[in-house]
FIVOVEX-790790 format. One line per 3 residues: number of its first residue (from 1); for each residue x, y, z of C-alpha. Coordinates in steps of 0.05 Angstrom, whole numbers. Example, Ala and Ser with C-alpha at 12.3 -4.5 7.8 and 13.67 -1.06 7.14 Angstrom:
REM residues 2
1	246,-90,156 ~ 273,-21,143
This chain:
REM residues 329
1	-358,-399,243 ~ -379,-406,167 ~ -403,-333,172
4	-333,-312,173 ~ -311,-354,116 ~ -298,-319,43
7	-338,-359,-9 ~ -364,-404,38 ~ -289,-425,56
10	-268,-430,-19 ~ -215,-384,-19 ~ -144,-390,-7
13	-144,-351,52 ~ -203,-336,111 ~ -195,-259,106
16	-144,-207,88 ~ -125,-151,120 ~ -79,-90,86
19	-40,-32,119 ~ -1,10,84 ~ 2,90,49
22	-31,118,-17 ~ -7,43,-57 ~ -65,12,-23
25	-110,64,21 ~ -181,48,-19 ~ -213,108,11
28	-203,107,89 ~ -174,191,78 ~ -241,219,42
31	-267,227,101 ~ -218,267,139 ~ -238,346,138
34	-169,358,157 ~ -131,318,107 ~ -102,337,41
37	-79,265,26 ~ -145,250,-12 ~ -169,229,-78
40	-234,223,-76 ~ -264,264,-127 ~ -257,253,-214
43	-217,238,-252 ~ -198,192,-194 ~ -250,135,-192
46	-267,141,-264 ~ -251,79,-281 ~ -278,43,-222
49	-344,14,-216 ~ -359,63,-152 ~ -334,120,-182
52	-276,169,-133 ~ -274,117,-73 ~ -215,151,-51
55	-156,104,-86 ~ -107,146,-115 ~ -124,104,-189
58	-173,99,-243 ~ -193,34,-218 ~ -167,-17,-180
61	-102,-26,-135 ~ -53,-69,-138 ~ -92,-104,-70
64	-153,-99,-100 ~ -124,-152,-153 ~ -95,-197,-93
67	-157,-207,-59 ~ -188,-230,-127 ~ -130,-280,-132
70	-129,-308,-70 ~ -201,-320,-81 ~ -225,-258,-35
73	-280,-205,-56 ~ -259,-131,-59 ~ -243,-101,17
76	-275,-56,48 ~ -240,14,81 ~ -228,12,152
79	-277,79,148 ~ -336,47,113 ~ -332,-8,161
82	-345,47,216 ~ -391,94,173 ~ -429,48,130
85	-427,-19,169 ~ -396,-53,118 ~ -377,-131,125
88	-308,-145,161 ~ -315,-216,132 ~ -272,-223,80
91	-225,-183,122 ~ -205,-100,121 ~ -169,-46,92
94	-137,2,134 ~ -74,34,96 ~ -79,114,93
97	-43,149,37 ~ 20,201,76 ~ 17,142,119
100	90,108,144 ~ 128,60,193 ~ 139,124,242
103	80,161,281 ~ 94,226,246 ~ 106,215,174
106	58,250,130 ~ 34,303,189 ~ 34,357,135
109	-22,327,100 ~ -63,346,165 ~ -94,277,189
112	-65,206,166 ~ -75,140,195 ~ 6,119,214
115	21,42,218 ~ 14,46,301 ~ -49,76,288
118	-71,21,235 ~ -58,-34,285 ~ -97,-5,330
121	-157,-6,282 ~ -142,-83,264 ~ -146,-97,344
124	-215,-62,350 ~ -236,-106,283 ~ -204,-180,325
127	-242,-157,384 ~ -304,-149,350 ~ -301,-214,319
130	-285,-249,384 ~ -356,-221,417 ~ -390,-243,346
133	-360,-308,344 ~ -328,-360,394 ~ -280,-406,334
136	-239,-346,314 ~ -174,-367,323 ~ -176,-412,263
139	-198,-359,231 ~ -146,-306,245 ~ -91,-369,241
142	-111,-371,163 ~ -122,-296,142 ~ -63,-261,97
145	-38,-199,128 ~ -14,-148,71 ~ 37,-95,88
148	63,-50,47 ~ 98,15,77 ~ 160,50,85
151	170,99,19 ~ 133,158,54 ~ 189,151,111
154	239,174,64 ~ 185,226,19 ~ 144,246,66
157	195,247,134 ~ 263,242,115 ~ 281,267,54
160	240,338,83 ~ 282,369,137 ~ 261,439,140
163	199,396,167 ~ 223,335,199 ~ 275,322,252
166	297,256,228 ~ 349,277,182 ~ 384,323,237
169	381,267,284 ~ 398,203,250 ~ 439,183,188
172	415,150,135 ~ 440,81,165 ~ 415,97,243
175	348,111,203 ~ 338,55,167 ~ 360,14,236
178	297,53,267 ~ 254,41,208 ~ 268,-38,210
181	268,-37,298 ~ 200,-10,292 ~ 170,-48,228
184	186,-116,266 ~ 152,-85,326 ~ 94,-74,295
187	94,-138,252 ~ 98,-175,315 ~ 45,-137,351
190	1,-156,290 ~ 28,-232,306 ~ 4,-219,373
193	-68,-223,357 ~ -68,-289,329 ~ -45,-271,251
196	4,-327,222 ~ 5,-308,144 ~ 47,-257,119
199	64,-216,53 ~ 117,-163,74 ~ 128,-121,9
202	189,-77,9 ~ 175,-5,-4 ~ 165,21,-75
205	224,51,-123 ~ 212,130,-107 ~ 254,143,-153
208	215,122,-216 ~ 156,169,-202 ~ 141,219,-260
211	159,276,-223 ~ 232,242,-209 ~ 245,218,-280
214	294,251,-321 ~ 305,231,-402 ~ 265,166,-381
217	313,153,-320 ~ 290,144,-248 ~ 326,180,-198
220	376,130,-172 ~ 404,159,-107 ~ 327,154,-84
223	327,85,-109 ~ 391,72,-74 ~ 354,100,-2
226	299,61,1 ~ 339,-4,-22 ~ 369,5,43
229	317,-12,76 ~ 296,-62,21 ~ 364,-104,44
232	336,-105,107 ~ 271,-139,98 ~ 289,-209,63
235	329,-220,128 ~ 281,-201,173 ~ 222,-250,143
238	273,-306,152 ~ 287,-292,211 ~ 217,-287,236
241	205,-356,197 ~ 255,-388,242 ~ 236,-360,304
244	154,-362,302 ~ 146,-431,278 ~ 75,-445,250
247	72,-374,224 ~ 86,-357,145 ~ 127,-296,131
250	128,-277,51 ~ 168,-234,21 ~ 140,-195,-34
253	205,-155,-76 ~ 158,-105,-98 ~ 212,-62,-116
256	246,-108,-162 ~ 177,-117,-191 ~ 164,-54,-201
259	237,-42,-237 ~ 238,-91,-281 ~ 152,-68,-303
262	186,7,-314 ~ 249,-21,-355 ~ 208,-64,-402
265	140,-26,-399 ~ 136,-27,-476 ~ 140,-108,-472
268	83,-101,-418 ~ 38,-57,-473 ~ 55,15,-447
271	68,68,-491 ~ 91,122,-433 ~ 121,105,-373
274	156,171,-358 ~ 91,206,-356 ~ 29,213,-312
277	-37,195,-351 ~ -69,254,-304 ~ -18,309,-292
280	-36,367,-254 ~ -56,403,-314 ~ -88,348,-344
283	-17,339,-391 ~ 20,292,-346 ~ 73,350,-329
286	72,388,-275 ~ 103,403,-207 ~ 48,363,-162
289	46,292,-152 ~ -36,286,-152 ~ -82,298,-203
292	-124,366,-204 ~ -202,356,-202 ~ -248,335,-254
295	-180,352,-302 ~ -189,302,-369 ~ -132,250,-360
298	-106,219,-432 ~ -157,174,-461 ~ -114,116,-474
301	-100,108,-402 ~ -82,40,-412 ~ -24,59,-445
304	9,96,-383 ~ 41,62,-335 ~ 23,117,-285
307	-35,141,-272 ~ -9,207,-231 ~ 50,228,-218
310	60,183,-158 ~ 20,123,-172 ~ 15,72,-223
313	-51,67,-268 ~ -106,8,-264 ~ -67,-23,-321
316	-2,-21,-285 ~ -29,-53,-222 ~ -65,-104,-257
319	3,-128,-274 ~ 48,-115,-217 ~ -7,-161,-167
322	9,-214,-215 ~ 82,-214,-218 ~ 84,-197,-140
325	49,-260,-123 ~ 85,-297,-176 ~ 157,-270,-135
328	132,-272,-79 ~ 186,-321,-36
């Protein structure tokens, strides 16, 4: 069983495994013909010792920094695990940018991986464990399970109805009831398999994205969406504390986190906060959330908190992994 121990069994944790959207998807979309949701071509990757792996950064994400701190080397995609053979050892990543809690969130990106979907791909990753190795309970027992997922429900689903049905069918409260009902489902089928250790982050602040900000203000009736479903999450990881003892449910506020980075960004070292480092145009304006290829982004990138218009910069995530775990409850 030592094979499937990180470090030799140094680290904190056996493995880690990540689902989740664009936040955390190291790459699994490049290879998807039929996806838009992509980023795997410069000035993406520039700052990244692989070059465009497909994160929607210049370098690292905010799990990339995680798996360093709990002691973990960097993940590989759920995709070069298939593709490239790479080690499921240290655990997986299999988050897809468009990606959400519901089966269709993102479709108009063309192919995404949704959280069902994800799941699926961790099963096929336990069950080829259990034919490598006969201890792997243990192992599975002592892995951290990452999620981070929900904003594209509301961007990408929601908040789109000449697209999506959910608006016409549920209100805002009846959808964040469906978004919790089937996040616990799926957290549980995850505890079916034999995980115990859980970080549940709640979903991001999409109202603080570049393209949202007004006069260096986030768009707070966004804010005030997803928060619903925010409210909903601390409960829920108590309540699964109480009733799967001998499992660990965390819960990561990565919203607050995020809030309180954008409010005191100077403090943090970051000169713009209300721009994208790599607009479409190369100027951090724009209409489109992603950068352009092989535009120049601003050369003091460590200076932006966001890298695009949707995502946060190397810099930015360097921090926010820190003061998640930190907060994490």
């Amino acid at each position: 069983m030592r094979g499937l121990l990180a470090n030799g069994g140094a680290a904190k944790y056996t493995a880690m495994y990540v689902f989740g959207d664009s936040l955390t998807d190291p790459g699994n979309n490049k290879y998807f013909v039929d996806s838009t949701a992509k980023a795997d071509y410069l000035p993406y990757g520039m700052d990244f010792s692989e070059g465009p792996t497909g994160r929607f950064c210049n370098g690292k994400l905010i799990v990339d920094f995680l798996a360093e701190m709990v002691g973990l080397p960097m993940l590989p995609s759920y995709v070069d695990v298939i593709v490239k053979g790479a080690s499921t050892a240290a655990g997986v990543n299999y988050a897809s940018a468009g990606a959400g809690i519901l089966g269709d969130t993102g479709y108009r990106f063309g192919r995404v991986v949704p959280l069902s979907q994800q799941i699926r791909n961790l099963k096929k990753t336990v069950d080829e464990l259990r034919m490598q190795e006969n201890e792997v309970s243990n192992y599975l027992a002592r892995a951290l399970v990452f999620l981070d997922i929900g904003a594209n429900d509301y961007l990408n689903n929601y908040l789109q109805p000449d697209y999506y049905a959910s608006s016409h069918i549920y209100n805002i409260t009846e959808f964040v009831d469906l978004l919790v009902n089937r996040y616990t489902d799926h957290i549980l089928e995850i505890h079916g398999m034999g995980l115990r250790k859980f970080m549940i982050a709640d979903a991001s602040p999409i109202g603080c994205g570049p393209l949202r900000i007004r006069n260096k203000v986030c768009d707070d009736s966004l804010n005030k969406m997803v928060g619903m479903l925010n409210r909903r999450l601390k409960p829920l990881v108590h309540h699964l504390n109480s009733n799967y003892p001998g499992s660990q449910f965390m819960y990561a506020p990565s919203f607050q986190v995020f809030t309180q980075l954008f409010h005191n960004a100077a403090a943090y070292g970051f000169k713009v906060k209300d721009e994208a480092c790599c607009g479409e145009n190369g100027n951090g304006k724009g209409t489109k959330p992603l950068c352009y290829k092989d535009t120049v982004p601003c050369p003091n990138r460590d200076e932006y908190l966001f890298w695009d218009a949707a995502h946060p910069s190397e810099a930015a995530n360097r921090i926010l992994a820190h003061l998640i775990y930190n907060a994490t409850l």
